[in-house]
gemmi code that builds the backbone of each chain (N, CA, C; Angstrom):
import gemmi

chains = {
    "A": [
        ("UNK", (41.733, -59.768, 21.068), (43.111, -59.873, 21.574), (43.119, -60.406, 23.013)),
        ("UNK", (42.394, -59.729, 24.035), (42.205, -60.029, 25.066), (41.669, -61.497, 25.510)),
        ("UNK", (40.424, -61.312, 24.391), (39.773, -62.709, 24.294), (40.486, -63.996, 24.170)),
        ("UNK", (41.361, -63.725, 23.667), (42.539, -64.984, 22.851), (43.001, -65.376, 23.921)),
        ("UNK", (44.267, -64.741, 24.673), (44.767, -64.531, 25.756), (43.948, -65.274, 26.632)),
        ("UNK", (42.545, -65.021, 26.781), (42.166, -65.620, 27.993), (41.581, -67.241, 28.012)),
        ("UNK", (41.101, -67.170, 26.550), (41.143, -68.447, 26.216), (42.560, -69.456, 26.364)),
        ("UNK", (43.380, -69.147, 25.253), (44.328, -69.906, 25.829), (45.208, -70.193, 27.243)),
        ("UNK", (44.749, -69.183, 28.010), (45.463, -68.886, 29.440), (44.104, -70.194, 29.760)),
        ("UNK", (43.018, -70.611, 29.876), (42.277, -70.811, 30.925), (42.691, -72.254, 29.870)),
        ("UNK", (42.718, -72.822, 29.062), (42.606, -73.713, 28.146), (44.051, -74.526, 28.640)),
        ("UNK", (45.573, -73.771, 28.541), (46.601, -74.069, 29.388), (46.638, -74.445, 30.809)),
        ("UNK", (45.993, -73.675, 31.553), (46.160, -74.128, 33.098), (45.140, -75.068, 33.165)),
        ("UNK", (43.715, -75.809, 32.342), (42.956, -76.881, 32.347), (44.054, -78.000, 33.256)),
        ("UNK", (45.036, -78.367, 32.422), (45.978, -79.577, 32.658), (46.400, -79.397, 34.032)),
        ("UNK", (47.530, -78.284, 34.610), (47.670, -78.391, 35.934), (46.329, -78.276, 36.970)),
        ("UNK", (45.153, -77.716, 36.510), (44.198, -77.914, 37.530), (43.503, -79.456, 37.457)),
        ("UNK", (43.621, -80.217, 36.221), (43.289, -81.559, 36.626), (44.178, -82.317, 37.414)),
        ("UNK", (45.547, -82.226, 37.101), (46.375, -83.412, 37.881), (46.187, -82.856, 39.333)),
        ("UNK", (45.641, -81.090, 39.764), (45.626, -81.358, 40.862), (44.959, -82.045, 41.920)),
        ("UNK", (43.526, -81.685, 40.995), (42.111, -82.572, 41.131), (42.907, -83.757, 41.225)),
        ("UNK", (42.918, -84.628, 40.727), (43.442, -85.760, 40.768), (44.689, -86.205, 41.373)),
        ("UNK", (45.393, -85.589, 41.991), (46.154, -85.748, 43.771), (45.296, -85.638, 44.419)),
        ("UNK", (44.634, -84.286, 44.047), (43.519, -84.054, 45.554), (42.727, -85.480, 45.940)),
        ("UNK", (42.409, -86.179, 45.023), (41.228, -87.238, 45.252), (41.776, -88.664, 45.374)),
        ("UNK", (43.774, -88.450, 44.831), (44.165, -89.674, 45.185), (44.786, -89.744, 46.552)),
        ("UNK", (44.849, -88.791, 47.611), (45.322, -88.349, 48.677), (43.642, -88.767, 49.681)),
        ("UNK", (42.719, -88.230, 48.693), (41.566, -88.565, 49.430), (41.323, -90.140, 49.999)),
        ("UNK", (41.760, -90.757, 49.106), (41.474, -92.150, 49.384), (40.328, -92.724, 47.896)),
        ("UNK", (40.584, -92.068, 46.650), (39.204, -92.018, 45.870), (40.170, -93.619, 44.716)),
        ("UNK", (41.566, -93.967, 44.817), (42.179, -95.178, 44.533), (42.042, -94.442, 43.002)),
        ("UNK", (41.796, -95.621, 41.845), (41.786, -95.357, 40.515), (40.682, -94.613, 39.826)),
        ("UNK", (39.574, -94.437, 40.780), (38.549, -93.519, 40.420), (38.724, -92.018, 40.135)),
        ("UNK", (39.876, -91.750, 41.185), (40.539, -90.178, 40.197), (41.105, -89.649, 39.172)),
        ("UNK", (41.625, -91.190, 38.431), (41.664, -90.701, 37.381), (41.461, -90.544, 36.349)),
        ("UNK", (39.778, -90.925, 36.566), (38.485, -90.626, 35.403), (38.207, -89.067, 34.987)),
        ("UNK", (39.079, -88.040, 35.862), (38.648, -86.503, 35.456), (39.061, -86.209, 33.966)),
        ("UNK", (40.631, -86.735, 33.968), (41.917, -86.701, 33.945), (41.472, -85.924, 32.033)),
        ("UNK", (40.607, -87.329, 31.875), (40.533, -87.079, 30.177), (39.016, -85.725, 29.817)),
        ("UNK", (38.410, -86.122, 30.502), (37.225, -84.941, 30.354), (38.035, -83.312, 30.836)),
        ("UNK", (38.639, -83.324, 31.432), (39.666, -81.917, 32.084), (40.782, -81.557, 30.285)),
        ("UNK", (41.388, -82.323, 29.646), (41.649, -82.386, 28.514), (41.314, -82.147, 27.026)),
        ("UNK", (40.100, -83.157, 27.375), (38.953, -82.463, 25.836), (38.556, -81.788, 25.847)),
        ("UNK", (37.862, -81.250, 27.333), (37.232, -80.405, 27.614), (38.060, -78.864, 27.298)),
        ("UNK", (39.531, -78.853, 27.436), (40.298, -78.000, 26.781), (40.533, -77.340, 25.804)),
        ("UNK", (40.972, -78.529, 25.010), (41.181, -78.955, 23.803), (39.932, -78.587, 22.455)),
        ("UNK", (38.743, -78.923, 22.871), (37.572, -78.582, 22.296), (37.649, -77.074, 22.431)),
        ("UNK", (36.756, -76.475, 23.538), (37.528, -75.348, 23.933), (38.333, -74.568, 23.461)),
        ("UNK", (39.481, -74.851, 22.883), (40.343, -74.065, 21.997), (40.499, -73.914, 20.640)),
        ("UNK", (39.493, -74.994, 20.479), (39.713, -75.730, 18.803), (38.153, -74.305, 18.560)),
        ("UNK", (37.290, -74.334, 19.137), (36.165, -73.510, 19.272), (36.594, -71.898, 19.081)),
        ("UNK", (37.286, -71.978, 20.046), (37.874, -70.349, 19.839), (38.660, -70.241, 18.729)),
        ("UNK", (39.441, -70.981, 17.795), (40.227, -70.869, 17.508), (39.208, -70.497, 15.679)),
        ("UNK", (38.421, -71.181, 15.434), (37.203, -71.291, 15.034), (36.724, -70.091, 14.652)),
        ("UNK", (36.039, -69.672, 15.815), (36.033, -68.206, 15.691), (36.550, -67.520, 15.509)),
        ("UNK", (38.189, -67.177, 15.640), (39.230, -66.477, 14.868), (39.395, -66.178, 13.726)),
        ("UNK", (39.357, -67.582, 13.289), (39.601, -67.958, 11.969), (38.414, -67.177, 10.880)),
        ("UNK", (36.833, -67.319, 11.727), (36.070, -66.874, 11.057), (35.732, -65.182, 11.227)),
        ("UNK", (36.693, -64.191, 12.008), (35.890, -63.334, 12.376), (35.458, -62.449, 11.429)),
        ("UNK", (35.817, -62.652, 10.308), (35.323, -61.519, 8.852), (33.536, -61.516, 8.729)),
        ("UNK", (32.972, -63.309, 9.706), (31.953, -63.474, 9.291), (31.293, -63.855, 10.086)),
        ("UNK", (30.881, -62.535, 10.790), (29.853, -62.174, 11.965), (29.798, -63.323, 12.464)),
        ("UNK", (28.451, -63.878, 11.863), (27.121, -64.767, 12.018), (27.776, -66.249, 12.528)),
        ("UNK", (28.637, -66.323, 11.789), (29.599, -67.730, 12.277), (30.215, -67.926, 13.527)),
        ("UNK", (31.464, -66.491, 13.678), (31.910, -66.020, 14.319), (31.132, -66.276, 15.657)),
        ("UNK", (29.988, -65.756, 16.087), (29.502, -65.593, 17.198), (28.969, -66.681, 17.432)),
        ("UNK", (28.852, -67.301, 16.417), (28.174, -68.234, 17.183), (29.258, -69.474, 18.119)),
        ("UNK", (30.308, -69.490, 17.274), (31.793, -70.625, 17.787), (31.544, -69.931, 19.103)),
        ("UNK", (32.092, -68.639, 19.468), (31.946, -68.034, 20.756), (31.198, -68.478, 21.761)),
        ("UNK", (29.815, -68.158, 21.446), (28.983, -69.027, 21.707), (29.132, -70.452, 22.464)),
        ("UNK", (29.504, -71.253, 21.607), (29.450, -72.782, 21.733), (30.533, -73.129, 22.802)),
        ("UNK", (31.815, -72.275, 22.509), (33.065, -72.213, 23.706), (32.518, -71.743, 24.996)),
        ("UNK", (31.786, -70.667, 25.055), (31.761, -70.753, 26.663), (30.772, -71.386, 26.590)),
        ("UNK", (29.692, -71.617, 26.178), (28.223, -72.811, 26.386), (29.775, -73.800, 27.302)),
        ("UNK", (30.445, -74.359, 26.834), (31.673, -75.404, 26.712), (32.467, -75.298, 28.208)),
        ("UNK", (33.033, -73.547, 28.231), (33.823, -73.495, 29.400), (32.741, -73.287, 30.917)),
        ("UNK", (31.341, -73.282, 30.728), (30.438, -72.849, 32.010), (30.665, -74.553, 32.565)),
        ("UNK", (30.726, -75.113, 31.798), (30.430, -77.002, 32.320), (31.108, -76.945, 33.685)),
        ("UNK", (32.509, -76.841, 34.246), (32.387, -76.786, 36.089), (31.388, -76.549, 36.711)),
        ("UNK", (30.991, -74.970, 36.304), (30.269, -74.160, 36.985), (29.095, -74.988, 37.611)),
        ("UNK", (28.154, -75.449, 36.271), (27.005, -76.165, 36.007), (26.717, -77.300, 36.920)),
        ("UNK", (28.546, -77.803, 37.105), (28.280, -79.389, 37.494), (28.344, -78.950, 39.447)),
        ("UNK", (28.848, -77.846, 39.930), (28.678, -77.481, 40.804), (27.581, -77.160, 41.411)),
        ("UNK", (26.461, -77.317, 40.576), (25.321, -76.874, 40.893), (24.589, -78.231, 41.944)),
        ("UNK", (25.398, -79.200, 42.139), (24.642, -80.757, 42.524), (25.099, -79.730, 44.532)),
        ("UNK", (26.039, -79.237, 44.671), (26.749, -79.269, 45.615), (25.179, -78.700, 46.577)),
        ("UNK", (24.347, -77.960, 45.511), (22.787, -77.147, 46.351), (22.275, -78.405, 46.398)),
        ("UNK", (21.903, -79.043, 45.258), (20.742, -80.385, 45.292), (21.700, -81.662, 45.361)),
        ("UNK", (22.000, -81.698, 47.062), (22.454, -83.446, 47.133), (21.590, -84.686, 47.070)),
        ("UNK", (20.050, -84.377, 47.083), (19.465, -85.125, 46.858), (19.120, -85.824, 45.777)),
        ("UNK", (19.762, -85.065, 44.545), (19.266, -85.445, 42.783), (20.439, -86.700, 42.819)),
        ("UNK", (19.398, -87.861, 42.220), (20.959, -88.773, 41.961), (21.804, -88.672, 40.963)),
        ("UNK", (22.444, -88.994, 40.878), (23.410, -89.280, 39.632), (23.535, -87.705, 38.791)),
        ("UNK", (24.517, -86.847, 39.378), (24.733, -85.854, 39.357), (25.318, -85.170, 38.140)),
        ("UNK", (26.103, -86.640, 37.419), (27.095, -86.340, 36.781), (26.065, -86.106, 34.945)),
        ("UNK", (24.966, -87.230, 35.092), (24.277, -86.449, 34.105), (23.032, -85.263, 34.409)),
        ("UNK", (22.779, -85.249, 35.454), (21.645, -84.213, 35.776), (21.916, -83.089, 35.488)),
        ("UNK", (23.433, -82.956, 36.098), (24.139, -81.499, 36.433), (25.038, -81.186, 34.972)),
        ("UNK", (25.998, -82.654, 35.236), (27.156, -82.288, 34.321), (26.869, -83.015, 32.839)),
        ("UNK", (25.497, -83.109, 32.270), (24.924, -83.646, 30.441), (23.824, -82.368, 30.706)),
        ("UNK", (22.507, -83.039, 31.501), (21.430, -82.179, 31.174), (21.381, -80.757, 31.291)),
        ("UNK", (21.894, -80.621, 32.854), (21.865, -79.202, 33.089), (23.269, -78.241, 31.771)),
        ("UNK", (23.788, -78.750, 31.977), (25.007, -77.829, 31.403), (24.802, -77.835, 29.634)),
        ("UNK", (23.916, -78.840, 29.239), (23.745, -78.881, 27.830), (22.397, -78.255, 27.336)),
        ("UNK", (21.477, -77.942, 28.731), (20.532, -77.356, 28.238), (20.358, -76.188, 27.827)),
        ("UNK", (22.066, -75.204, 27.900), (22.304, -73.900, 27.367), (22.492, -74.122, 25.527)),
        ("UNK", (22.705, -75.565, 25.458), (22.959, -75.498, 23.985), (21.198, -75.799, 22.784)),
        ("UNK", (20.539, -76.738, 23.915), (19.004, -76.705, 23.393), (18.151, -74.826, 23.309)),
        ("UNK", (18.563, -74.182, 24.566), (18.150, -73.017, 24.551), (18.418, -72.164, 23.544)),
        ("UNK", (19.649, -72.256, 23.483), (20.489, -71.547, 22.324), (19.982, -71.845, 20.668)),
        ("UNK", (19.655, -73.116, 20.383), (18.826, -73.619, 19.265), (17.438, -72.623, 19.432)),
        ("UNK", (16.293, -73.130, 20.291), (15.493, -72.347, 20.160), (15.221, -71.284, 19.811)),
        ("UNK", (16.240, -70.095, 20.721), (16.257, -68.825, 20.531), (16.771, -68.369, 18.811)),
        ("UNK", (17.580, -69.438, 18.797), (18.060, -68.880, 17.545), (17.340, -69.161, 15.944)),
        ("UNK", (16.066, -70.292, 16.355), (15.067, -70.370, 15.251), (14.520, -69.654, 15.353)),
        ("UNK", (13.936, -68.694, 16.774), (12.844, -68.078, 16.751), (13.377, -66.995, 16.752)),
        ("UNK", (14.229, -66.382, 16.984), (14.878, -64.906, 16.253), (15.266, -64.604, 15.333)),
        ("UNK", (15.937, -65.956, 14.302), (16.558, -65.812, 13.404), (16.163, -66.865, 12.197)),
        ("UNK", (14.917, -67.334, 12.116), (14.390, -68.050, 11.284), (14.503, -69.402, 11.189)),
        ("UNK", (16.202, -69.804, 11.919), (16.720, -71.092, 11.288), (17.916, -71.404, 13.056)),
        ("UNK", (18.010, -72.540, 12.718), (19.370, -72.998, 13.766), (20.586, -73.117, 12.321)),
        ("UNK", (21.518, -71.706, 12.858), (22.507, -71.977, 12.094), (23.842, -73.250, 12.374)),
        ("UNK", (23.773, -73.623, 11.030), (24.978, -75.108, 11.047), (25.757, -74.972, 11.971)),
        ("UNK", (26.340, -74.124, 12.409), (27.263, -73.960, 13.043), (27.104, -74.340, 14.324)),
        ("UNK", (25.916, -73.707, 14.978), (25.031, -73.909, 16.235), (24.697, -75.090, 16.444)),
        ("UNK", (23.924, -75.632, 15.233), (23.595, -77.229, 15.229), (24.479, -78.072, 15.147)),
        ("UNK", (25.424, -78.128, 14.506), (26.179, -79.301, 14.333), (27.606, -79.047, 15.886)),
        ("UNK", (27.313, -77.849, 15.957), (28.720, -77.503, 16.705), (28.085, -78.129, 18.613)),
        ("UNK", (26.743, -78.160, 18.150), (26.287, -78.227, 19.539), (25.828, -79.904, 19.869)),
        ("UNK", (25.519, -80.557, 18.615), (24.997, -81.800, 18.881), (26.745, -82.175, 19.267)),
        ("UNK", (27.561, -82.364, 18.686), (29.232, -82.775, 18.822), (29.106, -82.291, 20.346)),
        ("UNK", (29.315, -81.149, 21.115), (29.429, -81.447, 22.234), (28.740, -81.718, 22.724)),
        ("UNK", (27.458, -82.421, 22.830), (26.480, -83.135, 23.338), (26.699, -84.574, 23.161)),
        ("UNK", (27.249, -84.959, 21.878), (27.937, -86.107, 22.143), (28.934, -86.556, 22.795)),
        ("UNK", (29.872, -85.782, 22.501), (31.167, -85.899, 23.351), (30.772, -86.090, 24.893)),
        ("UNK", (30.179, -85.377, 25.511), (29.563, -85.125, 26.894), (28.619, -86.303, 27.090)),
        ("UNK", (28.176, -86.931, 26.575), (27.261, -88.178, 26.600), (28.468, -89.701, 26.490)),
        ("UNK", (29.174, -89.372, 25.670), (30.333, -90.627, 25.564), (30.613, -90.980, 26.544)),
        ("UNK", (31.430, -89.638, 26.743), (32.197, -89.279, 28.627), (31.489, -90.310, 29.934)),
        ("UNK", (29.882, -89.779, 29.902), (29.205, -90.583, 30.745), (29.306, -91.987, 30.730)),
        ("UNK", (28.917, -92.440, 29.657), (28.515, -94.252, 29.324), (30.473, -94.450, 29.298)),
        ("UNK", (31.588, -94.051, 29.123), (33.127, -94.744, 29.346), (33.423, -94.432, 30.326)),
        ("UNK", (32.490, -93.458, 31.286), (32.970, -92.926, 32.709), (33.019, -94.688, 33.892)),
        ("UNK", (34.433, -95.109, 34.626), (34.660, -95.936, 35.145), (34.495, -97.231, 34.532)),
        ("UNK", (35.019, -97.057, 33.101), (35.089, -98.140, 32.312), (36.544, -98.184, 32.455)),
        ("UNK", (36.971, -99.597, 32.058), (38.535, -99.921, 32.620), (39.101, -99.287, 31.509)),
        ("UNK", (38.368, -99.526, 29.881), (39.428, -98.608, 28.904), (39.580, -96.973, 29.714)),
        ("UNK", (38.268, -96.292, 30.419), (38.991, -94.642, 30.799), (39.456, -94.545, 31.811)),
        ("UNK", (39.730, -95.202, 32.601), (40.505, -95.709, 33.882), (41.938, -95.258, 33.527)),
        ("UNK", (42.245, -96.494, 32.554), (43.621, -96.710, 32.094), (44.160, -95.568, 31.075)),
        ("UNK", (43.439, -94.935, 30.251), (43.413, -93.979, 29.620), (43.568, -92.536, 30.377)),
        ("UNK", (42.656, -92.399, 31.310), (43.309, -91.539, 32.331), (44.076, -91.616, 33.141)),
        ("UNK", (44.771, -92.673, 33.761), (45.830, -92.911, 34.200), (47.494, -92.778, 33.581)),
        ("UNK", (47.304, -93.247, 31.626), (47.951, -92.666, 31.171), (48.249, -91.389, 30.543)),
        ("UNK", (47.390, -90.896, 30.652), (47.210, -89.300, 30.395), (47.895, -88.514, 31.622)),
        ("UNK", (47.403, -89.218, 33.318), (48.211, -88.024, 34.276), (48.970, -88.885, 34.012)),
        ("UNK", (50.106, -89.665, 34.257), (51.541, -89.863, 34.351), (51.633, -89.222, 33.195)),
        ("UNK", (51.457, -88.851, 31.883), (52.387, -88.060, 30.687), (52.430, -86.777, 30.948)),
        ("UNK", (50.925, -86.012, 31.882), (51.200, -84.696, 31.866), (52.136, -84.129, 33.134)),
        ("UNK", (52.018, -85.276, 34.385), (52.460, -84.703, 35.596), (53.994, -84.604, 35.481)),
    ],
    "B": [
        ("UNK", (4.355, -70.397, -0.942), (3.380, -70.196, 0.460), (5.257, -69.177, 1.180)),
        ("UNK", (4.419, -68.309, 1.907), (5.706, -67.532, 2.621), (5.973, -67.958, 3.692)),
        ("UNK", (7.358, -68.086, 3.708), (8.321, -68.769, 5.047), (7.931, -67.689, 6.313)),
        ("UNK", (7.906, -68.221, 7.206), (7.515, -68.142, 8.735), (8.572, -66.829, 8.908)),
        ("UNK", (8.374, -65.583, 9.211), (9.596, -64.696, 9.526), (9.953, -64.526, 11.016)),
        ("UNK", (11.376, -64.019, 11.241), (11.662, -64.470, 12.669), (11.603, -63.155, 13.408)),
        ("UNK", (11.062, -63.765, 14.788), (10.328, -63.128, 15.676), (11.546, -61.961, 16.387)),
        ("UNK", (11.108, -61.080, 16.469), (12.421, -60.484, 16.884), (12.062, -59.794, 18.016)),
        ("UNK", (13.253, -59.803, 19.032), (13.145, -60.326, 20.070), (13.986, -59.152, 20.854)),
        ("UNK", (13.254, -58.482, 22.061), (14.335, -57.554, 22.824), (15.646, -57.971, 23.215)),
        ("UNK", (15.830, -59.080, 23.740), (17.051, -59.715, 23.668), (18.099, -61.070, 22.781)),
        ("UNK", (19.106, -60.523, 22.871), (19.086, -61.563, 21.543), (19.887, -62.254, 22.628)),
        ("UNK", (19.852, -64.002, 21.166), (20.251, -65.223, 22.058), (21.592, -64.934, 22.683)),
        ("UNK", (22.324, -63.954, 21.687), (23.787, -63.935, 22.209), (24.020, -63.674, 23.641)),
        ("UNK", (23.013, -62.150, 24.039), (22.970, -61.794, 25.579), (22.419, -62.676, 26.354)),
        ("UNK", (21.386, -62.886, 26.100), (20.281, -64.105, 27.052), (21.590, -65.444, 27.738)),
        ("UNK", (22.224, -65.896, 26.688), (22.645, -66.905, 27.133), (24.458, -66.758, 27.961)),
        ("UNK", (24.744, -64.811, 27.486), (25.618, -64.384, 28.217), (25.387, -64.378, 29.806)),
        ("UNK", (23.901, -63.964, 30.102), (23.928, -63.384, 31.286), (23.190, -64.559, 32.016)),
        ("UNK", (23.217, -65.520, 31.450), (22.629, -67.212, 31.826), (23.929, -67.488, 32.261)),
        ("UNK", (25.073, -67.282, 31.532), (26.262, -67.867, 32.218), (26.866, -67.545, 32.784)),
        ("UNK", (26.558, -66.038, 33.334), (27.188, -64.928, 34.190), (26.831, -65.637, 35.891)),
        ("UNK", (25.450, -65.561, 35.576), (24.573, -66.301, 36.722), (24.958, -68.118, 37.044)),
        ("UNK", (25.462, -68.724, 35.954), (25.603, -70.151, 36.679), (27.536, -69.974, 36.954)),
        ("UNK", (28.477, -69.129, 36.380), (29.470, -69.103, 37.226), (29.619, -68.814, 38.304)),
        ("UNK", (28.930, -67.524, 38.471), (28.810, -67.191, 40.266), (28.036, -67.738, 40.974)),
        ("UNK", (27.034, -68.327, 40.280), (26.260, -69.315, 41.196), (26.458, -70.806, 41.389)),
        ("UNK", (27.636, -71.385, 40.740), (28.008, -72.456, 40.495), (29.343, -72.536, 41.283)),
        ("UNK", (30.261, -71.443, 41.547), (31.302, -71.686, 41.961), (31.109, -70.561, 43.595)),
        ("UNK", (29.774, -70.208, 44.275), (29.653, -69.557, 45.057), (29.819, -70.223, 46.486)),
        ("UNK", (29.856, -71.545, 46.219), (29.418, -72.167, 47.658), (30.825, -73.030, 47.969)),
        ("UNK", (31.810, -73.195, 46.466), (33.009, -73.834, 47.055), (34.149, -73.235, 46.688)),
        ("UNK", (33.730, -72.088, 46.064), (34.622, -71.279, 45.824), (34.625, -69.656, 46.518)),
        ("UNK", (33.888, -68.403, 46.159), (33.797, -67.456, 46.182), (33.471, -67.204, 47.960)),
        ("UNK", (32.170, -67.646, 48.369), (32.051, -68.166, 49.943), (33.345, -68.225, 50.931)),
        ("UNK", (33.609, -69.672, 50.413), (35.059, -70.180, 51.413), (36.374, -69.501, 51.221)),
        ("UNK", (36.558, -68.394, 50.280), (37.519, -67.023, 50.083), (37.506, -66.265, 50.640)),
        ("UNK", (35.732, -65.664, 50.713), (35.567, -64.584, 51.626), (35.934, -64.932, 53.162)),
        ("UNK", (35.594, -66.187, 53.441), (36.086, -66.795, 54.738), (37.291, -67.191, 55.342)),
        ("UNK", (38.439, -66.953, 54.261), (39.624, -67.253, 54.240), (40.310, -68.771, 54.633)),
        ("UNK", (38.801, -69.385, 54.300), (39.151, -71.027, 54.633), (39.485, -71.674, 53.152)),
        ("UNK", (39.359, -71.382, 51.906), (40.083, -72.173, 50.734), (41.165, -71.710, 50.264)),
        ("UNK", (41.614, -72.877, 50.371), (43.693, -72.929, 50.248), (43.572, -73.936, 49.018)),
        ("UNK", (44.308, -73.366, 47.880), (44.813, -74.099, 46.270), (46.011, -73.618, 46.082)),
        ("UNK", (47.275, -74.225, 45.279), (48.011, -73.704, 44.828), (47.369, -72.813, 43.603)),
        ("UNK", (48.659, -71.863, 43.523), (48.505, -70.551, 43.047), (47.978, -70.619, 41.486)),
        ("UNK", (47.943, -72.110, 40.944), (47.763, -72.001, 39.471), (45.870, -71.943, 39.411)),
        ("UNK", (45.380, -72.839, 40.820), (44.005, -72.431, 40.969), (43.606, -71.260, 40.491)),
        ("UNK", (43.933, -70.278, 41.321), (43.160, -68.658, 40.943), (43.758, -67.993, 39.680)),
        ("UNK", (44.590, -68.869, 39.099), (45.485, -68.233, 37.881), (44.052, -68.442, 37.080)),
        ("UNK", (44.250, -70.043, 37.014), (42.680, -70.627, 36.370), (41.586, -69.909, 36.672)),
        ("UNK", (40.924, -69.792, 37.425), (39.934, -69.324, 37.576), (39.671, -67.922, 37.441)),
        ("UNK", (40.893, -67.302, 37.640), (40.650, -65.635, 36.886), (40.869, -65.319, 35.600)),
        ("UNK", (41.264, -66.498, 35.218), (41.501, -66.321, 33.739), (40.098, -67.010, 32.440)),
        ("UNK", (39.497, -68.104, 33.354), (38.284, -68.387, 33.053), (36.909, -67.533, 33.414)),
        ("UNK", (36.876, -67.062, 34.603), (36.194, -66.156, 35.035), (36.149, -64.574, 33.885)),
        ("UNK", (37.202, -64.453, 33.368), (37.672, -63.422, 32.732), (37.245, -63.423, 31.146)),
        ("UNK", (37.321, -65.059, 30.770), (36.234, -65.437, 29.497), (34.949, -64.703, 29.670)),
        ("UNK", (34.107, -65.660, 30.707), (32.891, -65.332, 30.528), (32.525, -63.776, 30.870)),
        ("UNK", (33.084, -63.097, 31.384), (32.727, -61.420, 31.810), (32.916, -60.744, 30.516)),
        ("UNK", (34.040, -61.265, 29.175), (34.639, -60.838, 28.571), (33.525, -60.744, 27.427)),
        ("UNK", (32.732, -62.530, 27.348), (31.670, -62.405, 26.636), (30.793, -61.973, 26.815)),
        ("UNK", (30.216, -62.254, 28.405), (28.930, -61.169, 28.686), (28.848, -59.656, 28.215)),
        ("UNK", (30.061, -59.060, 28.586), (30.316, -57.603, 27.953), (30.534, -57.453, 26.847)),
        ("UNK", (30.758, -58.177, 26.188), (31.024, -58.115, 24.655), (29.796, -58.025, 24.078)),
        ("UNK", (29.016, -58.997, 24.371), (27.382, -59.343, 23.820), (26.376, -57.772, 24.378)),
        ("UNK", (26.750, -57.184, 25.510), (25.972, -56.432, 25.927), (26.101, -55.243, 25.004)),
        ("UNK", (27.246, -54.847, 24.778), (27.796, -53.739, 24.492), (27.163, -53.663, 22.754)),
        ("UNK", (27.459, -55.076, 21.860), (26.808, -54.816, 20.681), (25.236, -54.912, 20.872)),
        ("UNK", (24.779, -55.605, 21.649), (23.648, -55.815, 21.946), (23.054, -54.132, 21.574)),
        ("UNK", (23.642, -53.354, 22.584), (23.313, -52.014, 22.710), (24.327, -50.978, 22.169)),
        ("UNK", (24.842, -51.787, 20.891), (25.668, -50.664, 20.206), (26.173, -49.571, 20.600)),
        ("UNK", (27.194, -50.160, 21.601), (27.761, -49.159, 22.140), (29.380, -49.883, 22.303)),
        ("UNK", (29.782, -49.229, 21.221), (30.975, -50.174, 21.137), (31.994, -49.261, 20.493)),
    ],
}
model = gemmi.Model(1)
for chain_id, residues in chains.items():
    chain = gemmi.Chain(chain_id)
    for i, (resn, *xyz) in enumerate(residues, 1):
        res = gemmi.Residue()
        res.name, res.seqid = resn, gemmi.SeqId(i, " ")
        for name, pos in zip(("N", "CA", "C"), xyz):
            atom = gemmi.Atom()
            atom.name, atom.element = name, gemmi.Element(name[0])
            atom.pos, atom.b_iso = gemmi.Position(*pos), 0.0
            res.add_atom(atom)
        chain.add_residue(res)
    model.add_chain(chain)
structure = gemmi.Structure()
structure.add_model(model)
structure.setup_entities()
């Protein structure tokens, strides 16, 4: 119950904390480059809820159940993760070190542990985890491409 | 030939990777967030800390959740 609540509470305010990000950085002087957050702040939601929602749906059945859980916050730590460049300014290119490798290496861990405790990587785990590993890899290679430029540009004018 | 049986383990993945993420929120949001609060130098509108206590409130929600069956005490 609680859980729900907080999911959708943190999943809802995603949107006003991107467009703020994105004043913040068009005030900065950062021009059309701010509003590359715009769509990763969105899916990143959106996934996110579709995950929890997942788990709802499944809670009669444990094993499933926990694992969607699982995969959602693996999902909602990604700020946290990508904050981690703010210690190591020296690593380049932050956005996959911090925000692909580092933040996805909770979902490789999570595989491991879960062959070697539990015999097998359940489908759920696997397939639920390569998808956001893709998604999170897309992001990178369309990051300051003119299609996500424009795509995030029309995304904040619809939400602001 | 008999399948490989699984290793079982004082902690399970569920906790391990709870208290992995306990540690990269506060350690991830310590230096531009939690820090510059205690210092009374970060200023956001109010939907900021809405967000962030309400995300913050996920992951504590799962860490404790995982602990508690972890140690059947629920």
């Amino acid at each position: 119950m609680f859980g729900v609540a907080f999911a959708f509470g943190t999943a809802i305010t995603m949107v006003p904390v991107g467009i703020f990000a994105t004043e913040k950085e068009l005030a900065q002087g950062f021009g059309d480059f701010a509003y590359l957050n715009t769509i990763g702040t969105i899916t990143s939601g959106f996934i996110f809820l579709v995950l929890v929602l997942l788990g709802v749906l499944n809670r009669e059945r444990p094993q499933v159940h926990k694992r969607f859980m699982l995969l959602a916050t693996i999902l909602v730590l990604w700020p946290a993760w990508f904050r981690f460049r703010h210690y190591f300014p020296q690593v380049p290119r932050p956005d996959i070190w911090f925000g692909v490798v580092l933040s996805d290496s909770l979902i490789l861990l999570a595989w491991i542990l879960d062959k070697k405790q539990n015999g097998r990587i359940h489908p759920v785990l696997l397939y639920g985890g390569i998808l956001i590993i893709i998604e999170n890899v897309v992001e990178i290679l369309l990051f300051d491409t003119e299609l996500w430029r424009e795509t995030g540009k029309l995304i904040y004018y619809y939400l602001r | 030939m008999k399948a490989a049986s699984p290793i079982k383990s004082r902690f399970s993945l569920f906790l391990i990777i709870g208290l992995i993420g306990l540690f990269g929120a506060f350690g991830g949001f310590m230096s531009t967030f939690f820090i510059p609060i205690s210092k009374g130098v970060f200023k956001a509108p109010t939907i900021i800390y809405i967000h962030g206590a309400l995300a913050f409130s996920w992951i504590l929600l799962y860490a404790s959740q995982t602990f508690l069956i972890h140690y059947k005490n629920y």
